[in-house]
C-alpha distance (Angstrom), angle and dihedral (degrees) to the residues before:
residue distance angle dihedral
X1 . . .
X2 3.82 . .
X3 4.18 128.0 .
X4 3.39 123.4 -124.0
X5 4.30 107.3 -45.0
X6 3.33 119.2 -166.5
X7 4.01 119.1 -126.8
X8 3.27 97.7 -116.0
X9 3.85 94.5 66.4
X10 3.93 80.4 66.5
X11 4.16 84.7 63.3
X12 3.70 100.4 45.1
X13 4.00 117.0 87.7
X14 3.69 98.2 -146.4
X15 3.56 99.3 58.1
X16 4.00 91.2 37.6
X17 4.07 91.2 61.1
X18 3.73 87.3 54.2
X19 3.98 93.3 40.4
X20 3.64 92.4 49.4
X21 4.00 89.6 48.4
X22 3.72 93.3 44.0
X23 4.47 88.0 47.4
X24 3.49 95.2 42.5
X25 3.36 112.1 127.3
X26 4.34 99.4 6.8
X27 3.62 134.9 118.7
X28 3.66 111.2 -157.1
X29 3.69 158.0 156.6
X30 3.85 127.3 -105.9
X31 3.52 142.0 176.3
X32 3.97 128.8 -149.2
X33 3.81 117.8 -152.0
X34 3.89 130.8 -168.9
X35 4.17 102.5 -140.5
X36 3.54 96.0 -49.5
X37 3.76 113.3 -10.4
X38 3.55 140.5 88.8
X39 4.00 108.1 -102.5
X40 3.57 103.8 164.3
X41 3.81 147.7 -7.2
X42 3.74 118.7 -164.2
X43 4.16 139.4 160.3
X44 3.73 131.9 -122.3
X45 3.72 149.4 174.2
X46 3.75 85.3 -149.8
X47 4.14 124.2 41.8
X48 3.01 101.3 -179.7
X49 3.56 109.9 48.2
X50 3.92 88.6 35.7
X51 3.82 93.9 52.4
X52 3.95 89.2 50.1
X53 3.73 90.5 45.1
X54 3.50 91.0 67.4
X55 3.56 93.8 52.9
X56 4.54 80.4 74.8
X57 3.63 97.8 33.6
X58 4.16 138.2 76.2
X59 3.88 88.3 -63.9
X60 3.49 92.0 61.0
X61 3.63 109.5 140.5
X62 3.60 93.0 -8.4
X63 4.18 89.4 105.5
X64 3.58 132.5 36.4
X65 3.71 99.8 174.7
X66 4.37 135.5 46.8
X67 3.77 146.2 168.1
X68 3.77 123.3 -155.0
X69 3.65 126.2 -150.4
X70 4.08 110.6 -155.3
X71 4.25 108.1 -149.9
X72 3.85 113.1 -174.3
X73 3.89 91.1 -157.8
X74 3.60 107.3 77.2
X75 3.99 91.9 -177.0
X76 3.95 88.5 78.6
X77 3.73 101.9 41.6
X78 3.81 93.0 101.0
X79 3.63 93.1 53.7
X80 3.45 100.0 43.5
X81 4.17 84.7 54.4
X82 3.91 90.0 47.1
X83 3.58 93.4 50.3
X84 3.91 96.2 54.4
X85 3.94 90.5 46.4
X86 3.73 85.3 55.7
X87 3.91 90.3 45.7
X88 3.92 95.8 46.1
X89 3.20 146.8 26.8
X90 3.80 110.9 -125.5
X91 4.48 112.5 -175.5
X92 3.45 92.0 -140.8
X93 3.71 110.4 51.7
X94 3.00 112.1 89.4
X95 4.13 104.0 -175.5
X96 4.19 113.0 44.4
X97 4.10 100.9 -158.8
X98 3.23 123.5 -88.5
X99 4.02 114.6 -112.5
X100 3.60 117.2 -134.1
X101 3.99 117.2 -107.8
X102 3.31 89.6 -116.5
X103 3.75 96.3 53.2
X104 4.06 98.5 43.2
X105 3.74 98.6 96.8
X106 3.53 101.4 -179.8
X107 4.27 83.8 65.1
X108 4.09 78.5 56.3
X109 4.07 92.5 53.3
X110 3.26 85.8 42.0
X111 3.71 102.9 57.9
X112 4.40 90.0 39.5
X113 3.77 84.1 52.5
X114 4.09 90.4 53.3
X115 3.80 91.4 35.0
X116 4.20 82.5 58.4
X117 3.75 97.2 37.9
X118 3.75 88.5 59.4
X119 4.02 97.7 45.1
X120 3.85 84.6 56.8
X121 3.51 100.1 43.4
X122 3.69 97.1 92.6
X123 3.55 88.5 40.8
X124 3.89 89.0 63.6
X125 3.41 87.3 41.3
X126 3.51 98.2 64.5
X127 4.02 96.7 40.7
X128 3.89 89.4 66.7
């Protein structure tokens, strides 16, 4: 993981050599801020050229500042991202993740909490 880095390191050839040496090879997730706050978190299989591609694209000039975090184990990239759209709110994402069914436990509470509400039904029933 990184701390804040400005932009501008993303411009500058000697620290992009060393970047690009020190990325090689990681998938990862990384957030973009604007001064102080949380603009946006995305994934990659490449953080370097990612990061720099949004130096061209929509988020151009929306963030000045960004930290990477480098994760070896691509498998869990998506749910790492899903679970720190879920955690923050970040303007410019514009899709959160979407958590697996068999992951969203609040759909689970909510089916035990029907499953009960229908054994006592006729319970109720019969105390009117």
């Amino acid at each position: 993981m990184s701390r804040r880095l400005p932009a501008e390191i993303l411009e500058n050839r000697v620290f992009t050599d060393r970047l690009q040496e020190i990325m090689r090879g990681f998938a990862g997730i990384y957030a973009l801020y604007r001064h102080d706050e949380l603009y946006y978190v995305g994934l990659t299989r490449n953080l370097l050229g990612r990061i720099r591609w949004h130096l061209r694209d929509r988020h151009k000039n929306k963030w000045d500042h960004f930290i990477i975090f480098k994760i070896q184990k691509v498998r869990y990239l998506k749910d790492v991202e899903t679970l720190i759209h879920h955690l923050v709110e970040a303007r410019g994402n514009r899709v959160k993740g979407k958590i697996p069914r068999d992951g969203d436990l609040n759909r689970v509470l909510r089916e035990v909490l029907r499953e009960h509400e229908r054994a006592i039904r006729g319970i109720k029933h019969a105390l009117r």
